[in-house]
DSSP file (Angstrom, degrees, kcal/mol; ACC not computed):
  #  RESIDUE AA STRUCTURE BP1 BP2  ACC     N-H-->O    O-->H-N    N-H-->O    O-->H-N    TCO  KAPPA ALPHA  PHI   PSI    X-CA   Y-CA   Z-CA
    1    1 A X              0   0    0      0, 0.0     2,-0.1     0, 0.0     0, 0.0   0.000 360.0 360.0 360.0 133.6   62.5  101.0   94.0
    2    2 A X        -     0   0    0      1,-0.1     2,-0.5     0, 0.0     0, 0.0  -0.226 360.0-139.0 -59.0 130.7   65.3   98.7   92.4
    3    3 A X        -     0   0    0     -2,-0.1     2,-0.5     2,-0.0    -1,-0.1  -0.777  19.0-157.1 -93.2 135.8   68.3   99.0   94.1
    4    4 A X        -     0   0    0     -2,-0.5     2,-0.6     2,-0.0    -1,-0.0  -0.831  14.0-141.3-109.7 147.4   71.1   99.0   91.0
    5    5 A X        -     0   0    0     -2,-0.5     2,-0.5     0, 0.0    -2,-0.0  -0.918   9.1-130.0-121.1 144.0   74.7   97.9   92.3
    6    6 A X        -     0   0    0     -2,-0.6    -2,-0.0     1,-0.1     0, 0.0  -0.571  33.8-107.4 -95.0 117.1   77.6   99.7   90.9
    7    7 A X        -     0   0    0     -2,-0.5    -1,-0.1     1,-0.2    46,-0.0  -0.162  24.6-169.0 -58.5 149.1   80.4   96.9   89.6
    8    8 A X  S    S+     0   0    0      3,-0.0     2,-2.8     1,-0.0    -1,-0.2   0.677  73.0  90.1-113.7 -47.4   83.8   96.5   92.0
    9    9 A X  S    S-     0   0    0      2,-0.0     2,-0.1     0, 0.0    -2,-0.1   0.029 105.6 -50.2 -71.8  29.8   85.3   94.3   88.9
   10   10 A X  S    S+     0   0    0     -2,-2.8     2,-0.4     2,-0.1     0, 0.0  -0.667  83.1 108.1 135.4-172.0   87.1   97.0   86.7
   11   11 A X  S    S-     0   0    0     -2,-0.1     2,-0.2     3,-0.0    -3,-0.0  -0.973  70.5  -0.5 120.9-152.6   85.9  100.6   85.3
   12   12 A X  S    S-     0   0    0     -2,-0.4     2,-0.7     1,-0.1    -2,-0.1  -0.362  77.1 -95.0 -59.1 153.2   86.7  103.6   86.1
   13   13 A X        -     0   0    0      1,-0.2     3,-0.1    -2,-0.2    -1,-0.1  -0.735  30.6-179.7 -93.1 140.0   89.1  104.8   88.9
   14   14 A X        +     0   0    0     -2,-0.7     2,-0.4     1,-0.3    -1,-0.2   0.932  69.9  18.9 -82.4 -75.7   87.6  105.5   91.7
   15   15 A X  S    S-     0   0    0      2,-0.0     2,-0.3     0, 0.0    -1,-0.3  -0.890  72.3-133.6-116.4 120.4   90.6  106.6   93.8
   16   16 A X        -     0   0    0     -2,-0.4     2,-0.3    -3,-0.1    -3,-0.0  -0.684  21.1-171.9 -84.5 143.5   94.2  107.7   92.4
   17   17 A X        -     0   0    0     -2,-0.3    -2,-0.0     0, 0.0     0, 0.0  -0.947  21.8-125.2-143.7 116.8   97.1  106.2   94.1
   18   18 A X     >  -     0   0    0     -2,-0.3     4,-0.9     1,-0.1     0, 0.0  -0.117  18.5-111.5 -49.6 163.2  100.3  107.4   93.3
   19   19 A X  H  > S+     0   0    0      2,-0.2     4,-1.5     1,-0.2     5,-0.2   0.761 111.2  45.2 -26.2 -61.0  103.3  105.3   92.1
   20   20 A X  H  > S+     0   0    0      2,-0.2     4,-5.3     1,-0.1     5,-0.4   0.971 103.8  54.5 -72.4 -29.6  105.3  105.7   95.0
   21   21 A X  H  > S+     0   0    0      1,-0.2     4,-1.6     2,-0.2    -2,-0.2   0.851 107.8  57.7 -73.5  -8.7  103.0  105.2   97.4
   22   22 A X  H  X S+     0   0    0     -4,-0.9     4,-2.8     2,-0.2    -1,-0.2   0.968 110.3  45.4 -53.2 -61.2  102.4  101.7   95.3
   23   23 A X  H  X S+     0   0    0     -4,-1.5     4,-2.7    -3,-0.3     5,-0.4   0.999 108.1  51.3 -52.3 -64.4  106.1  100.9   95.8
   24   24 A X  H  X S+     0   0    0     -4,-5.3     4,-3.3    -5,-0.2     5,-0.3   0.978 114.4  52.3 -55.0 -47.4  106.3  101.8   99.8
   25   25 A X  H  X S+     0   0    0     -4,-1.6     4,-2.4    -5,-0.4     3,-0.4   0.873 109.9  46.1 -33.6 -74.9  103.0   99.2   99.9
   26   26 A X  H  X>S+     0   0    0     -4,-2.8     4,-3.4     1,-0.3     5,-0.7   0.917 113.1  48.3 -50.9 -38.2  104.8   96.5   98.1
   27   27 A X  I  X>S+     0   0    0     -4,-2.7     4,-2.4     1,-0.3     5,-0.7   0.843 109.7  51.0 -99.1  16.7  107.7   96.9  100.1
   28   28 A X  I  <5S+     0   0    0     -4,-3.3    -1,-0.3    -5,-0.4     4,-0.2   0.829 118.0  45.1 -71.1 -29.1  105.9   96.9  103.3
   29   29 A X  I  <5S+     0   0    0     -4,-2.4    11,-0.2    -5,-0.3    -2,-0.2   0.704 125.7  22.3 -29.9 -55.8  104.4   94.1  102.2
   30   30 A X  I  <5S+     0   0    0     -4,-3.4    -3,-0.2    -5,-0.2    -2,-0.1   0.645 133.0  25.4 -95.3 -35.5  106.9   92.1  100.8
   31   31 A X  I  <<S+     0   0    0     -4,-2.4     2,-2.3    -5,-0.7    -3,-0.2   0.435  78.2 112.6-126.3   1.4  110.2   93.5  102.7
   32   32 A X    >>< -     0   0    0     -5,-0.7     4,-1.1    -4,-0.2     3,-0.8  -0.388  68.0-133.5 -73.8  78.0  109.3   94.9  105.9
   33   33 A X  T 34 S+     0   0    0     -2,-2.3     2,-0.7     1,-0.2    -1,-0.1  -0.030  94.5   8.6 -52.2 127.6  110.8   92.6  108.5
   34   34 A X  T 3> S+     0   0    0      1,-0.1     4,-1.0     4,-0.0    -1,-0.2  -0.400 130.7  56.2 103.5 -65.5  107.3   92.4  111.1
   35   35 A X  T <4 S+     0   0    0     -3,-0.8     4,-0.3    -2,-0.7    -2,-0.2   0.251 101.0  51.1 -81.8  -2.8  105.0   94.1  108.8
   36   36 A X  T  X S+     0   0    0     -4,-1.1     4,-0.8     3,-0.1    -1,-0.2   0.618 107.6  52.0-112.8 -15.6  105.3   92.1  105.9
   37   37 A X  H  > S+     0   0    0     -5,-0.3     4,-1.1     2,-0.2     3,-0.4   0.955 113.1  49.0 -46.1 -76.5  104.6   88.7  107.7
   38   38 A X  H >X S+     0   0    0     -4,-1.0     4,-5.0     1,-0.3     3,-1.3   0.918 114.0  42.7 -22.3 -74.4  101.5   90.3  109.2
   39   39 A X  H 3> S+     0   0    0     -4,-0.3     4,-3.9     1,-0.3    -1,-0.3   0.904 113.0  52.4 -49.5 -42.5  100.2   91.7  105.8
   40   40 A X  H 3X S+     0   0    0     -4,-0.8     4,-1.0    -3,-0.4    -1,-0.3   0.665 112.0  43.9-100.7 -12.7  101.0   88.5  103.9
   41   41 A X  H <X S+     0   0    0     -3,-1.3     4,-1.7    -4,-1.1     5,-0.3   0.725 115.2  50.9 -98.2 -29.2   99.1   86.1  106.4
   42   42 A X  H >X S+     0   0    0     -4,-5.0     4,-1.6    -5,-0.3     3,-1.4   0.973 114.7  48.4 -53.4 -64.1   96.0   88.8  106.5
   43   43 A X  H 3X>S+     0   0    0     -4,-3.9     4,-1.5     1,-0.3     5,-0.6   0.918 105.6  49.0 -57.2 -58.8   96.1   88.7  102.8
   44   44 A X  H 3X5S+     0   0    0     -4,-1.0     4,-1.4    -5,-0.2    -1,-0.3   0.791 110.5  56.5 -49.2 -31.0   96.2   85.1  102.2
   45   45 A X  H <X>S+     0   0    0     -4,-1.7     4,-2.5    -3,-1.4     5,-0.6   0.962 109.9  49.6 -61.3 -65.9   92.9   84.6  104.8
   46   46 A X  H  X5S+     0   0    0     -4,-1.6     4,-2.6    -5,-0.3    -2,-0.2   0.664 106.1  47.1 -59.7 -13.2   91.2   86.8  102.9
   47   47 A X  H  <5S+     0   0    0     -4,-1.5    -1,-0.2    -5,-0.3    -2,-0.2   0.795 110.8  55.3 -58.7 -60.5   91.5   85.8   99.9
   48   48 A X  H  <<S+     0   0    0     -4,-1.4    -2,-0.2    -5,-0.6    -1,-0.2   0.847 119.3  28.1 -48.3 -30.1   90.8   82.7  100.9
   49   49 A X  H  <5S+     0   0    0     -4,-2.5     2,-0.5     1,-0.1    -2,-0.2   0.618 110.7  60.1-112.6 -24.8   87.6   83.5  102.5
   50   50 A X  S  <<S-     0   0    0     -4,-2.6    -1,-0.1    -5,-0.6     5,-0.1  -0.871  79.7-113.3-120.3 146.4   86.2   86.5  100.7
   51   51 A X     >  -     0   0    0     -2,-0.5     4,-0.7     1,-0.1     5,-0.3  -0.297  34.2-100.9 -54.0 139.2   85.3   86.8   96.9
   52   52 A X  H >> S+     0   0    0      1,-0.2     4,-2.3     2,-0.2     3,-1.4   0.844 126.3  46.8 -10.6 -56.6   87.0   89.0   94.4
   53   53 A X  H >> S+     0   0    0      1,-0.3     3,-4.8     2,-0.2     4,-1.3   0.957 114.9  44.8 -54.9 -63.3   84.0   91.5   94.8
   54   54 A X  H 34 S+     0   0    0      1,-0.3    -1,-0.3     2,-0.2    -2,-0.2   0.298 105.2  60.0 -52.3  -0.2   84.1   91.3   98.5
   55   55 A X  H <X S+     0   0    0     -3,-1.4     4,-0.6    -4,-0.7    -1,-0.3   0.522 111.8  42.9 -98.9 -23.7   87.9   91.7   98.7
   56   56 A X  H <X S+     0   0    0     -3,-4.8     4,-1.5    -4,-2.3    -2,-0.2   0.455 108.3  58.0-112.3  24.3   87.5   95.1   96.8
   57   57 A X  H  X S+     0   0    0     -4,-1.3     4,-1.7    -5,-0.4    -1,-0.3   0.821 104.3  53.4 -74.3 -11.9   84.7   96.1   98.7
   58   58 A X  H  4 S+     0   0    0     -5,-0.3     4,-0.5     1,-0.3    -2,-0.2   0.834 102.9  50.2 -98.6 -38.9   86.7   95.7  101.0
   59   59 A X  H >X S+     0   0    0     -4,-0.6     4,-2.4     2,-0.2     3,-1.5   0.891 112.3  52.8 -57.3 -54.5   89.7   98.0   99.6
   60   60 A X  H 3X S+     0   0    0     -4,-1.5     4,-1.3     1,-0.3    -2,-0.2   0.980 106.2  52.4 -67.6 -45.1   87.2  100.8   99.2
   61   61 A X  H 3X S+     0   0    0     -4,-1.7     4,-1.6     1,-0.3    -1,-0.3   0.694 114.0  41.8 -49.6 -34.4   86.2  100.4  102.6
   62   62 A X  H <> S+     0   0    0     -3,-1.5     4,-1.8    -4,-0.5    -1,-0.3   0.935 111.0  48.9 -86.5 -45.2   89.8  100.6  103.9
   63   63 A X  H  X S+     0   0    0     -4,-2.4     4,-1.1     2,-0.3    -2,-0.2   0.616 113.0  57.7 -94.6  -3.8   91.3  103.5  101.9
   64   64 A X  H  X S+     0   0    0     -4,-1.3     4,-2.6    -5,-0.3     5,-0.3   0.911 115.3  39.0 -70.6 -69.2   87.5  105.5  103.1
   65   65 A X  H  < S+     0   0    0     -4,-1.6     4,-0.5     1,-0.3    -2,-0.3   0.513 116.3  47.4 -77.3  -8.2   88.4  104.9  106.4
   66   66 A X  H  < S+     0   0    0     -4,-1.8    -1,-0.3     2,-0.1    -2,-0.2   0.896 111.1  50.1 -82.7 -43.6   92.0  105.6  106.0
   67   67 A X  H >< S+     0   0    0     -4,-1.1     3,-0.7    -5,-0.3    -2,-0.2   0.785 110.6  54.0 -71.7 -31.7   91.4  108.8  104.1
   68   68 A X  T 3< S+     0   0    0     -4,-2.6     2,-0.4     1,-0.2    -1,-0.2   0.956 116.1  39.2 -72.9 -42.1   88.8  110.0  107.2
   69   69 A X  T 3  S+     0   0    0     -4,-0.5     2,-0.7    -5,-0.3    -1,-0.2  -0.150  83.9 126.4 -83.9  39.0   91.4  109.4  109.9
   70   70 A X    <   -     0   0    0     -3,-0.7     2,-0.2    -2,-0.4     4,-0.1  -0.901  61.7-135.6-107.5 140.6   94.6  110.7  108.1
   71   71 A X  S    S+     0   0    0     -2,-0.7     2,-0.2     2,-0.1    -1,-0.1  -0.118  76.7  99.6 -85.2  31.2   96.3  113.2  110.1
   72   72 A X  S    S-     0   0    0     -2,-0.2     2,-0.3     0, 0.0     0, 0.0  -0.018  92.3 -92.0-105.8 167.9   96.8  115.5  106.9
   73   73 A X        -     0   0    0     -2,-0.2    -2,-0.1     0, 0.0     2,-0.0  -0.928  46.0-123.5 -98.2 107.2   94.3  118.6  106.4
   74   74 A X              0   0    0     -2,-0.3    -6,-0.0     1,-0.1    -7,-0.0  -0.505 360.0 360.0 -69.3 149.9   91.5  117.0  104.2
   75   75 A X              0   0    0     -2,-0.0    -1,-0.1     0, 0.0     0, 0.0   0.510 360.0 360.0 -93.2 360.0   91.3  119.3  100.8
């Protein structure tokens, strides 16, 4: 049986992410004296190293594994 693979490059949304929590990202990213150093040299290896697709497998992969270990009551 043919295995079909389901496109990472654009489409539907998968996963809603609010507006703020977009904001707090960037500025943990960008302004976070410690944590934005960190992030911004992870991000630049990977980029470097993994392709588009494989950078948002990569995303799904995280925000699965964030969403099973969040200390919240899953709905």
């Amino acid at each position: 049986m043919a295995h079909n693979t389901i496109p990472l490059l654009g489409g539907k949304s998968v996963h809603c992410i609010n507006e703020q929590q977009m904001a707090e990202a960037w500025r943990l990213a960008e302004h976070e004296t410690g944590s934005s150093e960190k992030i911004q040299e992870a991000l630049a290896a990977l980029e470097n190293e993994l392709t588009r697709n494989e950078r948002a497998a990569l995303a799904f992969v995280i925000i699965s594994r964030l969403k099973a270990t969040s200390p919240l009551p899953q709905a």
